[in-house]
Each structure stands twice: as C-alpha cells, then as structure tokens.
PDB file of N, CA, C, O and CB in Angstrom:
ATOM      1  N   UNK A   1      -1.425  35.587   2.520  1.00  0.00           N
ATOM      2  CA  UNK A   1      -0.814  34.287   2.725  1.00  0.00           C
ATOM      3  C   UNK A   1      -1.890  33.327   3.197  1.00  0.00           C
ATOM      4  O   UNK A   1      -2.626  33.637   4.133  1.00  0.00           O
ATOM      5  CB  UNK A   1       0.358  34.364   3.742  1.00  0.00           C
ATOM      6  N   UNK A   2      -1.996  32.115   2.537  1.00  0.00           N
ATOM      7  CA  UNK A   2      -2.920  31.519   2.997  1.00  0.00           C
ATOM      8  C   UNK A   2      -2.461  29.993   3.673  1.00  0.00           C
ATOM      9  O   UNK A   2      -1.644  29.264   3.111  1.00  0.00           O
ATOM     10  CB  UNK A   2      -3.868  31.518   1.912  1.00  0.00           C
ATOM     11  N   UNK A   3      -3.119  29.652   4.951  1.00  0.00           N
ATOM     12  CA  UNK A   3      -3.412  29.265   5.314  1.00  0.00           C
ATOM     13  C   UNK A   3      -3.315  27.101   5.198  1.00  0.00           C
ATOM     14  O   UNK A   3      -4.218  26.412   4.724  1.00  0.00           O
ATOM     15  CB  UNK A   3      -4.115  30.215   5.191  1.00  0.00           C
ATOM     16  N   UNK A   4      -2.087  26.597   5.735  1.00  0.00           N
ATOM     17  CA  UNK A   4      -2.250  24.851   4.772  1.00  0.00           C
ATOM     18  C   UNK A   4      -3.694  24.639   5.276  1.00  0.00           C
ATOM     19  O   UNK A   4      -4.155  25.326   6.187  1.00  0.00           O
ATOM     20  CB  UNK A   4      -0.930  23.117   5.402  1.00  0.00           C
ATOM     21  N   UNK A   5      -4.537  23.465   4.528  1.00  0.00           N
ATOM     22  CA  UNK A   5      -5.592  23.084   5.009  1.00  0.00           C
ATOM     23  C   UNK A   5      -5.192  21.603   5.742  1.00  0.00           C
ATOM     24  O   UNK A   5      -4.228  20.952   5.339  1.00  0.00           O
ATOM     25  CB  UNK A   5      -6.660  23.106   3.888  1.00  0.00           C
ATOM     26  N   UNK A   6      -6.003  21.175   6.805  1.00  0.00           N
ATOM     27  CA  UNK A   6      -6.100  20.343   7.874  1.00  0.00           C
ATOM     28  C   UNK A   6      -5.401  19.117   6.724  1.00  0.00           C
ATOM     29  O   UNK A   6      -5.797  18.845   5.591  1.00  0.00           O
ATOM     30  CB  UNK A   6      -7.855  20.162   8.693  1.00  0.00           C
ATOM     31  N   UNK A   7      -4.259  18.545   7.483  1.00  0.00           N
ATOM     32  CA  UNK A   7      -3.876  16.900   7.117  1.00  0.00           C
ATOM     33  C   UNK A   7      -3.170  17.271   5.392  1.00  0.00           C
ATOM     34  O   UNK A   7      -3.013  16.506   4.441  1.00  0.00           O
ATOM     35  CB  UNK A   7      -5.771  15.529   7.082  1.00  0.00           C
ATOM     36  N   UNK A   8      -2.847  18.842   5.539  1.00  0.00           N
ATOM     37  CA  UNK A   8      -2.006  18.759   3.808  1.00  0.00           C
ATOM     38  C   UNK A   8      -0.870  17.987   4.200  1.00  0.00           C
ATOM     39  O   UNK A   8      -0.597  17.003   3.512  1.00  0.00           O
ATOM     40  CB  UNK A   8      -1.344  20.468   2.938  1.00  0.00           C
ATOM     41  N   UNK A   9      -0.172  18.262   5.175  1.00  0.00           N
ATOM     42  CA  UNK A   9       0.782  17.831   5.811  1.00  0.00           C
ATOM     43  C   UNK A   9       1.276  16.334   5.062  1.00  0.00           C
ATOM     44  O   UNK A   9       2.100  15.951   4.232  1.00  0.00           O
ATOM     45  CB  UNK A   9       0.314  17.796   7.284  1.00  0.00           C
ATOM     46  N   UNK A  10      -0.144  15.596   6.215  1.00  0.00           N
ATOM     47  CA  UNK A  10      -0.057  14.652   6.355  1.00  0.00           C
ATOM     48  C   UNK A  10      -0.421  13.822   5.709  1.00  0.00           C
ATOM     49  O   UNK A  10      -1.521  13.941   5.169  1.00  0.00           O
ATOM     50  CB  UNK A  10      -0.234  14.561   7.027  1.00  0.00           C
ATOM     51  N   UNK A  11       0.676  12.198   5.438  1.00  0.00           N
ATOM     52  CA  UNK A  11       0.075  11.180   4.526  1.00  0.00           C
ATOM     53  C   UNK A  11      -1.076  10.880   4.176  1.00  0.00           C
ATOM     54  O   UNK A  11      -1.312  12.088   4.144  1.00  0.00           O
ATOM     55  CB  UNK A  11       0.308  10.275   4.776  1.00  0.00           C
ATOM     56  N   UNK A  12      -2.186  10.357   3.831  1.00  0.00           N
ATOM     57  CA  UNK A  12      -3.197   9.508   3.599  1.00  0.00           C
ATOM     58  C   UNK A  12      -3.138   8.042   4.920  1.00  0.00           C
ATOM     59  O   UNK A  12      -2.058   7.453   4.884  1.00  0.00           O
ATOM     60  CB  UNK A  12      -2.953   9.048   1.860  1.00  0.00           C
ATOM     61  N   UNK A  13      -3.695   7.736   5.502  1.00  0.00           N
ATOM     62  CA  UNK A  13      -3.447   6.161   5.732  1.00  0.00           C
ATOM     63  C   UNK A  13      -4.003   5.165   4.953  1.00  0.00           C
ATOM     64  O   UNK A  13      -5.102   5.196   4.400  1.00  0.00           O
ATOM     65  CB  UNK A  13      -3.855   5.767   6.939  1.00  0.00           C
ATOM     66  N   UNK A  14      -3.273   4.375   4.941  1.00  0.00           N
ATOM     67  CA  UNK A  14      -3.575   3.191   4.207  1.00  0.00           C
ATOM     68  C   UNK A  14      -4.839   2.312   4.873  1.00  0.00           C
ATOM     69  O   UNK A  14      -4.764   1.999   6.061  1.00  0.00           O
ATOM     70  CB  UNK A  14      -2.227   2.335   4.149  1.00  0.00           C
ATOM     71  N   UNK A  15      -5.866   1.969   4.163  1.00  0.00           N
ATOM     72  CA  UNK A  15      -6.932   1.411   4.546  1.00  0.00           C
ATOM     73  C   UNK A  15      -7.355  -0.068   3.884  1.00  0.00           C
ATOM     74  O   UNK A  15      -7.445  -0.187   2.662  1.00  0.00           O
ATOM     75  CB  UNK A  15      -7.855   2.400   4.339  1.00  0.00           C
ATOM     76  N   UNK A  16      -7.562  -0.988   4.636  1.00  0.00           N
ATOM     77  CA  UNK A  16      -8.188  -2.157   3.500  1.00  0.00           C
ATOM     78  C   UNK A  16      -9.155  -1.425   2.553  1.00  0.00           C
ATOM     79  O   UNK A  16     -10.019  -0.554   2.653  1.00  0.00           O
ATOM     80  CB  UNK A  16      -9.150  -3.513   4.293  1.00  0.00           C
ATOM     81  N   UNK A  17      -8.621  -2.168   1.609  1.00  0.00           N
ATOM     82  CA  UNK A  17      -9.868  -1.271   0.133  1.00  0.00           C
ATOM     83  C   UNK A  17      -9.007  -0.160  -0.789  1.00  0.00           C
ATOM     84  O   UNK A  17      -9.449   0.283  -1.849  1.00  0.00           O
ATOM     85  CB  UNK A  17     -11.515   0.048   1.050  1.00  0.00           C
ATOM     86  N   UNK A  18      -7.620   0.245  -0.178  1.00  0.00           N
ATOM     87  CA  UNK A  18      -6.555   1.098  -0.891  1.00  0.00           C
ATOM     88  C   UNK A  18      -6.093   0.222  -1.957  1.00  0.00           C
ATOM     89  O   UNK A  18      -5.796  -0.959  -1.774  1.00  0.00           O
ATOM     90  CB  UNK A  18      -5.306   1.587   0.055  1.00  0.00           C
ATOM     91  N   UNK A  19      -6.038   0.852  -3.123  1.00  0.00           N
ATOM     92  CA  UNK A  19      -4.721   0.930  -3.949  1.00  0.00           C
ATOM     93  C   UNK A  19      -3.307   1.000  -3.451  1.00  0.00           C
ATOM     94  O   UNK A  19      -3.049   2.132  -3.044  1.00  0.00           O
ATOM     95  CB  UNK A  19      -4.793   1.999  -4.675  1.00  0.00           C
ATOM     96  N   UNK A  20      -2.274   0.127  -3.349  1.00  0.00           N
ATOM     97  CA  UNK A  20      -0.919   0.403  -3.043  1.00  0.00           C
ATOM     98  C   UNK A  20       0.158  -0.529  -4.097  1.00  0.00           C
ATOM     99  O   UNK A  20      -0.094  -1.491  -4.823  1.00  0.00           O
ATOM    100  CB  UNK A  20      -0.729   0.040  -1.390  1.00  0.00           C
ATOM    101  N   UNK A  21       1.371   0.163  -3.850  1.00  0.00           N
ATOM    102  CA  UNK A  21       1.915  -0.263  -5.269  1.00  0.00           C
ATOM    103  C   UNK A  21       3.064  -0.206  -4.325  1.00  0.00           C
ATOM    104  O   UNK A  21       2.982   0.650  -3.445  1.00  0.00           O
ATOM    105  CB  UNK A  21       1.790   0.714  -6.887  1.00  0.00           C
ATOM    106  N   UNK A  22       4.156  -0.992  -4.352  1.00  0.00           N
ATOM    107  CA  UNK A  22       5.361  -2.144  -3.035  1.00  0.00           C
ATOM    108  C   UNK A  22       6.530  -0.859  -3.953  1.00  0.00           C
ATOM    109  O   UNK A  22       6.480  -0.455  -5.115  1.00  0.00           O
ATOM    110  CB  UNK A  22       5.783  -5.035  -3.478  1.00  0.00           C
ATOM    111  N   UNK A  23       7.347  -0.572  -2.991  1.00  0.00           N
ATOM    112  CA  UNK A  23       8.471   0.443  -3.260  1.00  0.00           C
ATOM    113  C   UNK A  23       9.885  -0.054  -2.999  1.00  0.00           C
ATOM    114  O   UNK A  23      10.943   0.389  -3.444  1.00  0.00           O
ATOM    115  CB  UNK A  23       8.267   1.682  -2.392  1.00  0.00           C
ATOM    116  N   UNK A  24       9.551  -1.599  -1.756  1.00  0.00           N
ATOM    117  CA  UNK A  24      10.591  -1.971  -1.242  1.00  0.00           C
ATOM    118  C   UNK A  24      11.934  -2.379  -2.387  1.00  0.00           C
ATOM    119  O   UNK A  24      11.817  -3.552  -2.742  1.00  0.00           O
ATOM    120  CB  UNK A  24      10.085  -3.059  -0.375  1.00  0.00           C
ATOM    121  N   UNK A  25      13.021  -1.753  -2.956  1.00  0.00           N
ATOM    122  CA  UNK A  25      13.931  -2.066  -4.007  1.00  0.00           C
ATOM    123  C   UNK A  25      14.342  -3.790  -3.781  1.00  0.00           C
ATOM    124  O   UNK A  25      14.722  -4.552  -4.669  1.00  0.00           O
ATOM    125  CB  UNK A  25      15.322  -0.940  -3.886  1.00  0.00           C
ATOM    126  N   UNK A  26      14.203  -4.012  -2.797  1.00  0.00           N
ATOM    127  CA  UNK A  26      14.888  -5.826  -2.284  1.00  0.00           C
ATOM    128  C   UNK A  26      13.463  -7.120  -2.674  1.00  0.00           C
ATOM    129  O   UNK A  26      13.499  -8.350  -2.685  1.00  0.00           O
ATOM    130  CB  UNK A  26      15.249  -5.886   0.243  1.00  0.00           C
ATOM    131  N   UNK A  27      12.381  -6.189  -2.938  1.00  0.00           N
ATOM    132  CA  UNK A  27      11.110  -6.990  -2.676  1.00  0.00           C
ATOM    133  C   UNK A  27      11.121  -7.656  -4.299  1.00  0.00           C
ATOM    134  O   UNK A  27      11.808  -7.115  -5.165  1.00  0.00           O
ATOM    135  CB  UNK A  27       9.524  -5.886  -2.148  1.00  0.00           C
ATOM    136  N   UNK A  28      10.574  -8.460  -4.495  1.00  0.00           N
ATOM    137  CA  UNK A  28      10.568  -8.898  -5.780  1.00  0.00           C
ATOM    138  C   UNK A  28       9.129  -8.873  -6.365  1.00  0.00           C
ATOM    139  O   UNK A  28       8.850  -9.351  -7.465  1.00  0.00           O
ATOM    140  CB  UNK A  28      11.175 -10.236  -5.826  1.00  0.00           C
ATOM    141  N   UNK A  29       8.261  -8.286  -5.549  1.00  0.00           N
ATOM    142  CA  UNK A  29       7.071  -7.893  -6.042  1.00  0.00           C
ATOM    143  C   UNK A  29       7.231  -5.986  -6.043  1.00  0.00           C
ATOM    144  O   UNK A  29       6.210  -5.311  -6.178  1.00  0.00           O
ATOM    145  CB  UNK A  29       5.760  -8.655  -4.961  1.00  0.00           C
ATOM    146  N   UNK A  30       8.353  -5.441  -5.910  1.00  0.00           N
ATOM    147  CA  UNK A  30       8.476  -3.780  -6.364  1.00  0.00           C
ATOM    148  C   UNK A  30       7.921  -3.386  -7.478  1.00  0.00           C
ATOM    149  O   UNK A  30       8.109  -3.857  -8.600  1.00  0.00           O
ATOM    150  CB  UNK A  30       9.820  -3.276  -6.584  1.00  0.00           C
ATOM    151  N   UNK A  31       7.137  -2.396  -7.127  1.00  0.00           N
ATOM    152  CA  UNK A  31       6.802  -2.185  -8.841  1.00  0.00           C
ATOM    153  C   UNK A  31       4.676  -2.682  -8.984  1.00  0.00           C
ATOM    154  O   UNK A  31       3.743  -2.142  -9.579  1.00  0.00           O
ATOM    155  CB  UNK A  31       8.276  -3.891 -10.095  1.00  0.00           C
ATOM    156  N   UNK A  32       4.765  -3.743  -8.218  1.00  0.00           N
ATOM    157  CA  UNK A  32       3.324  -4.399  -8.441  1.00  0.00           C
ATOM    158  C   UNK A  32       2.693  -3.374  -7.754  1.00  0.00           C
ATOM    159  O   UNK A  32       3.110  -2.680  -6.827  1.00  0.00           O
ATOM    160  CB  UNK A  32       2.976  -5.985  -7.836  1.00  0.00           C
ATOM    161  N   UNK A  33       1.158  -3.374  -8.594  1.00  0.00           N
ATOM    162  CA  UNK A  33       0.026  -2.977  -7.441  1.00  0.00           C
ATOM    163  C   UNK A  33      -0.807  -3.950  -7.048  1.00  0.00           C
ATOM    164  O   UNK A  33      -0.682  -5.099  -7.472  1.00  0.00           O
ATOM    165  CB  UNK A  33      -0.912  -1.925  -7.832  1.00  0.00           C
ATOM    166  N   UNK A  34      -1.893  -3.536  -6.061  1.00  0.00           N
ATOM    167  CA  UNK A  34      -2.591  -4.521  -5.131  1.00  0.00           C
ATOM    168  C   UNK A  34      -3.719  -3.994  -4.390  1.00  0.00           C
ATOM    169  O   UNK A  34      -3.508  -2.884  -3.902  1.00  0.00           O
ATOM    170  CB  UNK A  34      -1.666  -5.056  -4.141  1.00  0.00           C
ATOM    171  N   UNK A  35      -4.249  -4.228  -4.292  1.00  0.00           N
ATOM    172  CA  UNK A  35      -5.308  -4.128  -3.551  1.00  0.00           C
ATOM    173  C   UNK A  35      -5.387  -5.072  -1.505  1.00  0.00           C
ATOM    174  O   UNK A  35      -5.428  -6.269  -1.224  1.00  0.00           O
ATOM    175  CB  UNK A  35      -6.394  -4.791  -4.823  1.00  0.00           C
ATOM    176  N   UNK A  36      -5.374  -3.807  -0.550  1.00  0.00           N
ATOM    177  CA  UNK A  36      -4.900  -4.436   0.707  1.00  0.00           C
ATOM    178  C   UNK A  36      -5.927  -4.764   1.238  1.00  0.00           C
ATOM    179  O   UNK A  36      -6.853  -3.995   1.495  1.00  0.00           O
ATOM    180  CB  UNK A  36      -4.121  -3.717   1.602  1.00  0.00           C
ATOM    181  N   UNK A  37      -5.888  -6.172   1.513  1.00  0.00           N
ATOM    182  CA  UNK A  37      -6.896  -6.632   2.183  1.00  0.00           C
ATOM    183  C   UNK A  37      -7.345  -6.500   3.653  1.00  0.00           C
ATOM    184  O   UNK A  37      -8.484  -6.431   4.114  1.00  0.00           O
ATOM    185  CB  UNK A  37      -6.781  -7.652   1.966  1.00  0.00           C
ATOM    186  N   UNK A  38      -5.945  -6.482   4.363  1.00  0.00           N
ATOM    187  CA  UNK A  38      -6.302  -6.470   6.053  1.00  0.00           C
ATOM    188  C   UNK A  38      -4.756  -5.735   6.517  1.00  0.00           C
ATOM    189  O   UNK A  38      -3.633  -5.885   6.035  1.00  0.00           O
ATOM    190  CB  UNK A  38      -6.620  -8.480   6.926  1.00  0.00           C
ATOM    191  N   UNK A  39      -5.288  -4.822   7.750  1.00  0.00           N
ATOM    192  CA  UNK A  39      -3.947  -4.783   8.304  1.00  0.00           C
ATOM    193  C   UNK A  39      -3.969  -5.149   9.304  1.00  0.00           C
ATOM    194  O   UNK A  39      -5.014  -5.700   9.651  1.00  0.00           O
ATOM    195  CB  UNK A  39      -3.316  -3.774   8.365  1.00  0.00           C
ATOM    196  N   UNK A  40      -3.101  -5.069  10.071  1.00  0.00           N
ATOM    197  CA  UNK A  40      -2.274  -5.680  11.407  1.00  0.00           C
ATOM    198  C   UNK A  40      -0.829  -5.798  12.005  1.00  0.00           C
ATOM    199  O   UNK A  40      -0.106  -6.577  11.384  1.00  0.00           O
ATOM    200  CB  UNK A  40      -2.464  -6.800  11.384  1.00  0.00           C
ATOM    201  N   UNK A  41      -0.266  -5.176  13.089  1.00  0.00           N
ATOM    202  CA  UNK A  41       0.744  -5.320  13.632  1.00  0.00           C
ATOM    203  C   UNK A  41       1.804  -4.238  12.876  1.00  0.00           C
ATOM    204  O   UNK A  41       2.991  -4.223  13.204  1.00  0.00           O
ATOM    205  CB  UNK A  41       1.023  -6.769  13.624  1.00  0.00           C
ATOM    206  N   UNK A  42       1.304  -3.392  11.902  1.00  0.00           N
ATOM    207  CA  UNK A  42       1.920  -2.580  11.192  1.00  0.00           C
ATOM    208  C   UNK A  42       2.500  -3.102   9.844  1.00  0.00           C
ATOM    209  O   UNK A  42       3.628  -2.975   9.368  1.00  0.00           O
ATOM    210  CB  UNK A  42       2.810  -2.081  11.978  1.00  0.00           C
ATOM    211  N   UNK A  43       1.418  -3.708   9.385  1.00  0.00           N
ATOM    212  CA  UNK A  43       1.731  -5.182   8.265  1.00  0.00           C
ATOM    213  C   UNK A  43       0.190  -5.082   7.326  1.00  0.00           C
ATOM    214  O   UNK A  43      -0.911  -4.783   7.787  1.00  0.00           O
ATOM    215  CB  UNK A  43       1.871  -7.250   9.440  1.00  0.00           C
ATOM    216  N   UNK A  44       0.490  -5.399   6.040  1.00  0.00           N
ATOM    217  CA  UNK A  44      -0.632  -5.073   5.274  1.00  0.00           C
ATOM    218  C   UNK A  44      -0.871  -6.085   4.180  1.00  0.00           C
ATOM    219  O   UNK A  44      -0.343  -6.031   3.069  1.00  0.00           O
ATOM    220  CB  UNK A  44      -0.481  -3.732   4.724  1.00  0.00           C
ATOM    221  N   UNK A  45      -1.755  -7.058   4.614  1.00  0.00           N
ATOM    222  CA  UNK A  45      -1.915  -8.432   3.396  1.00  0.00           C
ATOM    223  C   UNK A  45      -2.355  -7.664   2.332  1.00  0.00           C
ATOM    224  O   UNK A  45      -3.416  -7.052   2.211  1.00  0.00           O
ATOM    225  CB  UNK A  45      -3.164  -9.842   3.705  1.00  0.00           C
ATOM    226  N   UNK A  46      -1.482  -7.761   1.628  1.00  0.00           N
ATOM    227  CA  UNK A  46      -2.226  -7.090  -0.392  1.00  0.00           C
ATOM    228  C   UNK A  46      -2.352  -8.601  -1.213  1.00  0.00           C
ATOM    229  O   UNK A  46      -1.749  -9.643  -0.954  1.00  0.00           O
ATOM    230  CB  UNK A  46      -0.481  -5.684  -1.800  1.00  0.00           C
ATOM    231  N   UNK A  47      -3.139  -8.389  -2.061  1.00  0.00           N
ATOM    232  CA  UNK A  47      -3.587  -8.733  -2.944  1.00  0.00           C
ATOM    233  C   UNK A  47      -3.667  -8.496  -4.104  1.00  0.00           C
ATOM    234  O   UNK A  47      -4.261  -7.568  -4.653  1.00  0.00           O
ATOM    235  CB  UNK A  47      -4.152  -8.794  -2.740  1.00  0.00           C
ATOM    236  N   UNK A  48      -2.636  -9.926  -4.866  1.00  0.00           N
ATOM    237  CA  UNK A  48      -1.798  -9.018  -5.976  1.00  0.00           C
ATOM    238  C   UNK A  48      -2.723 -10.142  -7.255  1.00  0.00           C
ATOM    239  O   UNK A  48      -2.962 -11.340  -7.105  1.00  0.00           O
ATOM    240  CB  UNK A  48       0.583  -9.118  -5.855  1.00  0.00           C
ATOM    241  N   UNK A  49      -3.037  -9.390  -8.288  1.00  0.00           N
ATOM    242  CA  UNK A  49      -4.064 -10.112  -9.334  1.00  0.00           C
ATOM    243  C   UNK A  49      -3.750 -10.093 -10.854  1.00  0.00           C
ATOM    244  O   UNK A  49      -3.917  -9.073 -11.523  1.00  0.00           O
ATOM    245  CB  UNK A  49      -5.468  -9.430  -9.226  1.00  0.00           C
ATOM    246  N   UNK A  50      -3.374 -11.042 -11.277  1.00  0.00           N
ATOM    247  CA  UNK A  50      -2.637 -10.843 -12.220  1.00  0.00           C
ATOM    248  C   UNK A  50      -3.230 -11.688 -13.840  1.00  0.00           C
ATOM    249  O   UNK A  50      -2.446 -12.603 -14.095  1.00  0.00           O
ATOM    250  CB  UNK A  50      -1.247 -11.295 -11.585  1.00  0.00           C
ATOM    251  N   UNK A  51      -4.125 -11.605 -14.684  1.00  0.00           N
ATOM    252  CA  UNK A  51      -4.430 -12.647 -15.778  1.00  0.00           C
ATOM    253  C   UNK A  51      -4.713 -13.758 -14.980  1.00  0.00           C
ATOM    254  O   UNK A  51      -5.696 -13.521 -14.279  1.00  0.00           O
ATOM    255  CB  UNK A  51      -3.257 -12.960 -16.855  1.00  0.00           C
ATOM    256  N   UNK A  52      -4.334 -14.675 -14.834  1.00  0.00           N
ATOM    257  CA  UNK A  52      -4.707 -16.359 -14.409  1.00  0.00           C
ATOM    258  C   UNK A  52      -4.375 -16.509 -13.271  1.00  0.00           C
ATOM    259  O   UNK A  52      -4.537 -17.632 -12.796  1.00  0.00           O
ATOM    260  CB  UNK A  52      -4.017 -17.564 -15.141  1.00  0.00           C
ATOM    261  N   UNK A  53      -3.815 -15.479 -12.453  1.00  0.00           N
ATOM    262  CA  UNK A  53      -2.677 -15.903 -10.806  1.00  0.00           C
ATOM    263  C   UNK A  53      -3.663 -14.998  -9.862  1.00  0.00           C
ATOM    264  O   UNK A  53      -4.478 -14.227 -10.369  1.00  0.00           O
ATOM    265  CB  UNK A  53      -0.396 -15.062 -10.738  1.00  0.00           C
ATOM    266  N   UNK A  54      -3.557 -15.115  -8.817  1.00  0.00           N
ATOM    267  CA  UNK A  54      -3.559 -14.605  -7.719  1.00  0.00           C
ATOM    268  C   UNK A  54      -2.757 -14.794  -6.526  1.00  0.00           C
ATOM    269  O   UNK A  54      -2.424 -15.904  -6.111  1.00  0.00           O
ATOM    270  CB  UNK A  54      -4.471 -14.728  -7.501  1.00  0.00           C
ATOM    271  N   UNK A  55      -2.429 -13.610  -5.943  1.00  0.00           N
ATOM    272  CA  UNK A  55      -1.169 -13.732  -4.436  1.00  0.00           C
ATOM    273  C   UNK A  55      -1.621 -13.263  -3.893  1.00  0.00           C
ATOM    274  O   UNK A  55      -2.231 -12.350  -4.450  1.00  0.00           O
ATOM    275  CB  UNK A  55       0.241 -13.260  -4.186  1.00  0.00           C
ATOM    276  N   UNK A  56      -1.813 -13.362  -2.262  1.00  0.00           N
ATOM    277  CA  UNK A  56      -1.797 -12.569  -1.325  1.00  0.00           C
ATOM    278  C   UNK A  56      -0.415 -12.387  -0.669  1.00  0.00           C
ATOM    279  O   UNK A  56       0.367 -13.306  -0.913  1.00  0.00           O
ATOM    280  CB  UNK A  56      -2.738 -12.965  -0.510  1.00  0.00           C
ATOM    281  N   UNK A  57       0.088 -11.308   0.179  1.00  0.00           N
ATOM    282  CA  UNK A  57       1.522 -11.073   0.151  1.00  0.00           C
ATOM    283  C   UNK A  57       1.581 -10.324   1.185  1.00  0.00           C
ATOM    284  O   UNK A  57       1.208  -9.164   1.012  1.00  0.00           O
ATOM    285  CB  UNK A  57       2.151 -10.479  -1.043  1.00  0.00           C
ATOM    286  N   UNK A  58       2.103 -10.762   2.712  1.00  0.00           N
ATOM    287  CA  UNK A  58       2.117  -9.785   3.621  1.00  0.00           C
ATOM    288  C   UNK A  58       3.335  -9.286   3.775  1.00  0.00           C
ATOM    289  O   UNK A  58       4.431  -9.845   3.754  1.00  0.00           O
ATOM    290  CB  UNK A  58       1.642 -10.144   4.745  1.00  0.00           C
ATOM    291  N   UNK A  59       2.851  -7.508   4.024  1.00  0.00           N
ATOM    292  CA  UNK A  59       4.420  -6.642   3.889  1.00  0.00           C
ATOM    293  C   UNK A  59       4.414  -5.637   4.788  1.00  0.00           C
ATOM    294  O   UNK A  59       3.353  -5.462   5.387  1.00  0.00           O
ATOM    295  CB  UNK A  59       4.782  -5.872   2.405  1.00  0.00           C
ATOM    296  N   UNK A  60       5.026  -5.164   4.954  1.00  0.00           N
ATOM    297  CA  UNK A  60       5.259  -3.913   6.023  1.00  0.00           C
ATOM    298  C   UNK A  60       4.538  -3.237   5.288  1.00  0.00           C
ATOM    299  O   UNK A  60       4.014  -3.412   4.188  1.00  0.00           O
ATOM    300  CB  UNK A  60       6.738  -3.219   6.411  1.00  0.00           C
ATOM    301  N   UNK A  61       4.597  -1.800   6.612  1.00  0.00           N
ATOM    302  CA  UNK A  61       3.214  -0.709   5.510  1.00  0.00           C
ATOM    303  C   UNK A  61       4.500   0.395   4.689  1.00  0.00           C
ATOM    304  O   UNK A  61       4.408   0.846   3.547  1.00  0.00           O
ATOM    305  CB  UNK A  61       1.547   0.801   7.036  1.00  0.00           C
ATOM    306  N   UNK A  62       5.527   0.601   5.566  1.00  0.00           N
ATOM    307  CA  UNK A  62       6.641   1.083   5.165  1.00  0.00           C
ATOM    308  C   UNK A  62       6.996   0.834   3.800  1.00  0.00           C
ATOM    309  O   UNK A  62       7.383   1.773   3.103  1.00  0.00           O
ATOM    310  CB  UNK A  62       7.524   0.687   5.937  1.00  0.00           C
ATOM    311  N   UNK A  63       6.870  -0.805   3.153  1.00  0.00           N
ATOM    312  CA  UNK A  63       7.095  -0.753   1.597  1.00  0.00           C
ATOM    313  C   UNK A  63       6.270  -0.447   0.808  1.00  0.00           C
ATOM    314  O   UNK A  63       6.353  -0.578  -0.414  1.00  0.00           O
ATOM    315  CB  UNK A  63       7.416  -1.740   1.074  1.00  0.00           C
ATOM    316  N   UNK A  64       5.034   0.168   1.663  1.00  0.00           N
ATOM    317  CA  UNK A  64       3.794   0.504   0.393  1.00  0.00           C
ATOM    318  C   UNK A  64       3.588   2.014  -0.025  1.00  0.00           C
ATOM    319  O   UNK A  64       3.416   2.821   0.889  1.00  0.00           O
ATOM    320  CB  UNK A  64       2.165   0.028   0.949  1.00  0.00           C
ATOM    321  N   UNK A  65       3.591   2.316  -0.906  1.00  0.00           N
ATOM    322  CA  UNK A  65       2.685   3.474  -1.553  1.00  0.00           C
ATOM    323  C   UNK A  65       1.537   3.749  -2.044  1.00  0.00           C
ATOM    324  O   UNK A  65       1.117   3.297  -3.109  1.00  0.00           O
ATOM    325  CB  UNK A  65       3.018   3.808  -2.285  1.00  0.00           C
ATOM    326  N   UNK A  66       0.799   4.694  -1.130  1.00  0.00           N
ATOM    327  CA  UNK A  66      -0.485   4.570  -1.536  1.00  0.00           C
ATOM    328  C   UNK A  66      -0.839   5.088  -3.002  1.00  0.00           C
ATOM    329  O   UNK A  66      -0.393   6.028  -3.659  1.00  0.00           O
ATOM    330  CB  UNK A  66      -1.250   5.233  -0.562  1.00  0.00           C
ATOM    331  N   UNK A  67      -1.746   4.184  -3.253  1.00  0.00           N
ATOM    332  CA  UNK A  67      -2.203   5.097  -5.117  1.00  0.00           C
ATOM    333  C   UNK A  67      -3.043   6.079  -5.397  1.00  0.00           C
ATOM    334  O   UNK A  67      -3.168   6.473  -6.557  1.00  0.00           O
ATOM    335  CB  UNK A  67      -2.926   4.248  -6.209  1.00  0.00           C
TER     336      UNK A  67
END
C-alpha cells in the first residue's frame, strides 16, 4: 500500500500568474478564462482578454478554478 504524496490532498493555490476559469453559475463571465493579476482580502483581480477587449474583473477566489 502506498503511501499519498505531500499536498495530494490538497488544492493548488491560486497565485498571480495562474490560469483560472470563473465557475460562479450567477456570474456572467462563467465559463471565461483569465489570467489573475493580484490577490487580496480573499478576492482575485483576473484579467479577462478577448480579440479587441480587455477586462479586469474582481471576484472571490471561491468562483475560480484553477487551470
């Protein structure tokens, strides 16, 4: 029987410089990915890039999935 290795467990954290893609079903950016620029307060400015647009979009870390 072997052995989990350290942090199988556990999530990844989310870091400025992650890939994350919004899960929140109410959010109207669900579905997008982004690139997170900064966190804070348990809140994660992403950066959403799209052909001709750009958004920045602050969200809980709770609606993100890391990629």
């Amino acid at each position: 029987m072997s052995s989990p290795s350290p942090g199988q467990d556990q999530a990844a954290p989310i870091l400025p410089g992650s890939a994350v893609t919004v899960q929140d079903p109410r959010s109207i950016y669900r579905g997008y990915t982004g690139i997170v620029q900064r966190i804070s307060d348990h809140r994660a400015a992403v950066l959403f890039e799209g052909g001709n647009w750009d958004k920045l979009v602050t969200l809980e870390l709770g609606q993100l999935w890391l990629q």
